[in-house]
DRENPA-3360 file (N, C-alpha, C; in nm, 2 decimals, always signed):
BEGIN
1 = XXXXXXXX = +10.96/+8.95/+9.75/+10.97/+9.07/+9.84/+10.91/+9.19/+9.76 ~ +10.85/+9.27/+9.84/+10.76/+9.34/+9.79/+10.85/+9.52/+9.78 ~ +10.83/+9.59/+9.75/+10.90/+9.71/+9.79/+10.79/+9.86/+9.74 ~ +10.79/+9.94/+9.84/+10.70/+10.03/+9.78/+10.76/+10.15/+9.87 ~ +10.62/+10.26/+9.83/+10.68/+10.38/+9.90/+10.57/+10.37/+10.03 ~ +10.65/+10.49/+10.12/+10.54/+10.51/+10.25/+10.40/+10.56/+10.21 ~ +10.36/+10.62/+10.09/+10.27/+10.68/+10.09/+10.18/+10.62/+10.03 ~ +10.20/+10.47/+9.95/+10.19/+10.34/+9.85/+10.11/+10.25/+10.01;
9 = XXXXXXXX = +10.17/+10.27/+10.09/+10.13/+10.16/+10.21/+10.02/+10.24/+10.26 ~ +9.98/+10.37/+10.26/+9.88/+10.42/+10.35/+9.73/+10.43/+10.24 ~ +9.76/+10.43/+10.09/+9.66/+10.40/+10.01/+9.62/+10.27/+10.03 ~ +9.73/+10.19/+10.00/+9.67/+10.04/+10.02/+9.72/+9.91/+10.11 ~ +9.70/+10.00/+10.23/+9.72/+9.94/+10.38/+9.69/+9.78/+10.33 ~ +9.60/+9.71/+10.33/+9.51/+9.60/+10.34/+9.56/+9.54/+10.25 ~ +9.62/+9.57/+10.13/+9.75/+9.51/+10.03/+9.81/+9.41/+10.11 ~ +9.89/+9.56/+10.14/+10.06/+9.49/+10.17/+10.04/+9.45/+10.28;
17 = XXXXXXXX = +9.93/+9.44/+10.36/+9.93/+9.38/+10.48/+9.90/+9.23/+10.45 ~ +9.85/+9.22/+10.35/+9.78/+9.04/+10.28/+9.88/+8.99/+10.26 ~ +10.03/+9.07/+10.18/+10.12/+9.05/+10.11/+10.19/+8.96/+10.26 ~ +10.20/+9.09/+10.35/+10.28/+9.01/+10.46/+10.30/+8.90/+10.53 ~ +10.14/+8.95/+10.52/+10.10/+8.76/+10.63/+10.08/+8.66/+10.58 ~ +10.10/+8.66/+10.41/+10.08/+8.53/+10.38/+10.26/+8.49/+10.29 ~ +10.34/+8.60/+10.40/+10.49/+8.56/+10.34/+10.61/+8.64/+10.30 ~ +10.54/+8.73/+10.25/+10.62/+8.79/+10.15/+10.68/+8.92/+10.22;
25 = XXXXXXXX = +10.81/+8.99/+10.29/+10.80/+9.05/+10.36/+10.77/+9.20/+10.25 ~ +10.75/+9.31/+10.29/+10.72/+9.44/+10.25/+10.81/+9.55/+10.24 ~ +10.92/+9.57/+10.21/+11.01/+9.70/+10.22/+10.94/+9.83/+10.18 ~ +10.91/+9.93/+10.28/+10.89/+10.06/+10.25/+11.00/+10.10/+10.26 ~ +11.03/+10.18/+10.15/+11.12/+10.31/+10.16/+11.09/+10.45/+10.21 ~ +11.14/+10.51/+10.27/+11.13/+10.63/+10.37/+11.23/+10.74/+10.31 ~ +11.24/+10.85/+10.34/+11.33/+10.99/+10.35/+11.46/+10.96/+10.49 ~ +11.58/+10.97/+10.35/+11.68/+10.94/+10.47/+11.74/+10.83/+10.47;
33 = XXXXXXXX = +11.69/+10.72/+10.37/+11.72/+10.59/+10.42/+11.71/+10.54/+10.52 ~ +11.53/+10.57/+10.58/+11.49/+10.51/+10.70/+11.42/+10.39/+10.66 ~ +11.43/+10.33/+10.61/+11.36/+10.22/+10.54/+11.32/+10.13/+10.71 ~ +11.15/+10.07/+10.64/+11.15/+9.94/+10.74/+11.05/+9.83/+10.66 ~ +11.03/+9.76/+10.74/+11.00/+9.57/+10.64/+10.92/+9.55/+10.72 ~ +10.78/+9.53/+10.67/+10.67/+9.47/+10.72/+10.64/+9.31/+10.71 ~ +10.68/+9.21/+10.80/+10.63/+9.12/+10.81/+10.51/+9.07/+10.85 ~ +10.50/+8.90/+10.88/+10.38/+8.90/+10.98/+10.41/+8.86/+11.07;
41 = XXXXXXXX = +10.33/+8.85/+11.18/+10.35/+8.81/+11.37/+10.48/+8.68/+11.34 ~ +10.43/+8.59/+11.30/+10.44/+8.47/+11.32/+10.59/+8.48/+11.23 ~ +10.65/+8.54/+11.14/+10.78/+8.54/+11.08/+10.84/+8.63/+11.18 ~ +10.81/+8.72/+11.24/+10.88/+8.77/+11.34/+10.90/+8.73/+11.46 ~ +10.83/+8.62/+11.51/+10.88/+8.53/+11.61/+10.93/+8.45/+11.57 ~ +10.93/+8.39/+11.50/+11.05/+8.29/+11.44/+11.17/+8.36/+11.40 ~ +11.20/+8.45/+11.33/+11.29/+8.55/+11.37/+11.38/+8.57/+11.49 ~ +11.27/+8.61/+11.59/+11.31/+8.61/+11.73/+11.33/+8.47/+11.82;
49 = XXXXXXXX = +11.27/+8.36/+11.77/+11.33/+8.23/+11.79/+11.52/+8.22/+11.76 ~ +11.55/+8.19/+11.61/+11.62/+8.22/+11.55/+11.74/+8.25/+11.60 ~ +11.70/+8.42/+11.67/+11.82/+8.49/+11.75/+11.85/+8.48/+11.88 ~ +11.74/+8.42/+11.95/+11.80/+8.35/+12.09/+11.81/+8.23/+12.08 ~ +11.81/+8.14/+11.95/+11.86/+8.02/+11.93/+12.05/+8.05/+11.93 ~ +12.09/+8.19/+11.82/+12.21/+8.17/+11.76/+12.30/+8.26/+11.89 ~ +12.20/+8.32/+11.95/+12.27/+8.37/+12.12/+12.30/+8.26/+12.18 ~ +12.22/+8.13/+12.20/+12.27/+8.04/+12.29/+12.36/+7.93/+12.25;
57 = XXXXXXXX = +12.33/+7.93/+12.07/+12.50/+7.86/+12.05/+12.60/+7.92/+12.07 ~ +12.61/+8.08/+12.07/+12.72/+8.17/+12.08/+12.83/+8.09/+12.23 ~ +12.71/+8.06/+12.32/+12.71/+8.08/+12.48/+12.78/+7.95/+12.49 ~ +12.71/+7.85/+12.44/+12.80/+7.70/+12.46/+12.93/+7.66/+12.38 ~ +12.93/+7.75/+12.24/+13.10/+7.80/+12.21/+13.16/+7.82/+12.28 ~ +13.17/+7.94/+12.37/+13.23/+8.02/+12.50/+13.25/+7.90/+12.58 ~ +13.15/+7.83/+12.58/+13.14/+7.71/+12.72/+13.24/+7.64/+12.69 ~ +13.27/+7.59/+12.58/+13.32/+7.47/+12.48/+13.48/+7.50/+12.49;
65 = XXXXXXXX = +13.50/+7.63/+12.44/+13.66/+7.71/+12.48/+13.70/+7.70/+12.59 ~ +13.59/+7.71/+12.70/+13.64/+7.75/+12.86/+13.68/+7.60/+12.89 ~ +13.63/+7.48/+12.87/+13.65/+7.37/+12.91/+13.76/+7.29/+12.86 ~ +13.76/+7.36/+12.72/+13.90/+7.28/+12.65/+14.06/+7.36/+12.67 ~ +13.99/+7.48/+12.77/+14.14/+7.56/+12.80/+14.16/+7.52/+12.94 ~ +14.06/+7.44/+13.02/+14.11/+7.42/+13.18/+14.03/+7.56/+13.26 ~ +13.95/+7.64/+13.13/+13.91/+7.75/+13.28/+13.75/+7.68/+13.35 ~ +13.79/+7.58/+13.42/+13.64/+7.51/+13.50/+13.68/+7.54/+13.63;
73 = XXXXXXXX = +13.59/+7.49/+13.70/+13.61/+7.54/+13.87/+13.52/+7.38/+13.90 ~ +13.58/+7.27/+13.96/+13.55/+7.15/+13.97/+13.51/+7.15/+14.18 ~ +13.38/+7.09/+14.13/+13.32/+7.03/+14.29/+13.24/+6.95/+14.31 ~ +13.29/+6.91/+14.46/+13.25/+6.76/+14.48/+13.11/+6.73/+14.52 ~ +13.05/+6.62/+14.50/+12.88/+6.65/+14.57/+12.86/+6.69/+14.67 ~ +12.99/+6.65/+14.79/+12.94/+6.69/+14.93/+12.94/+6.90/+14.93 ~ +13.04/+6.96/+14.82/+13.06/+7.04/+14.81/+12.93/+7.12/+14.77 ~ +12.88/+7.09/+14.69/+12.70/+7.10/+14.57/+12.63/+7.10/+14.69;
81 = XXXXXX = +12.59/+7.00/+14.77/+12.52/+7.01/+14.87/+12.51/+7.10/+14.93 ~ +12.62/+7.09/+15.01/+12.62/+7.21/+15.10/+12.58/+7.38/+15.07 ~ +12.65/+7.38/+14.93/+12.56/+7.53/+14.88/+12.42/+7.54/+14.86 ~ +12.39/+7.40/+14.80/+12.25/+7.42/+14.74/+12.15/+7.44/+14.90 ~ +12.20/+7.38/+15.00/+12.18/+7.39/+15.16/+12.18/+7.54/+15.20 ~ +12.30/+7.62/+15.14/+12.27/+7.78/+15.16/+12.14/+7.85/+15.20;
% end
């Protein structure tokens, strides 16, 4: 991991941009402790893979509790039908 300042990134853009995309993420430091991390495309969709992966385990936990406490709402096919008929 790389770490530099904002004014380090605007001399040598084309660096830390190499740095990124072949891995290595970039911390600039900022005024304020506004810090941010330059990756590349493809680590930030997997990233974003990742988090709607660990959102939809969250979901089927929830699911998992609801079923093992009795909170279901049970129906019959002829029941299914007729809504999906709606």
């Amino acid at each position: 991991m790389a770490v530099t300042r904002q004014m380090d990134i605007r001399a040598n853009i084309k660096k830390y941009f190499d740095l990124a995309f072949s891995g290595e993420p970039v911390i600039v430091s900022r005024k304020e402790n506004k810090n941010v991390v330059v990756i590349s495309e493809r680590e930030y969709f997997d990233l974003q893979k990742a988090k709607r992966n660990a959102e939809y385990l969250t979901m089927l936990d929830r699911s998992f509790e609801q079923l093992a406490n009795g909170e279901v709402v049970t129906k019959s096919m002829d029941e299914l039908e007729h809504l999906a008929d709606e």
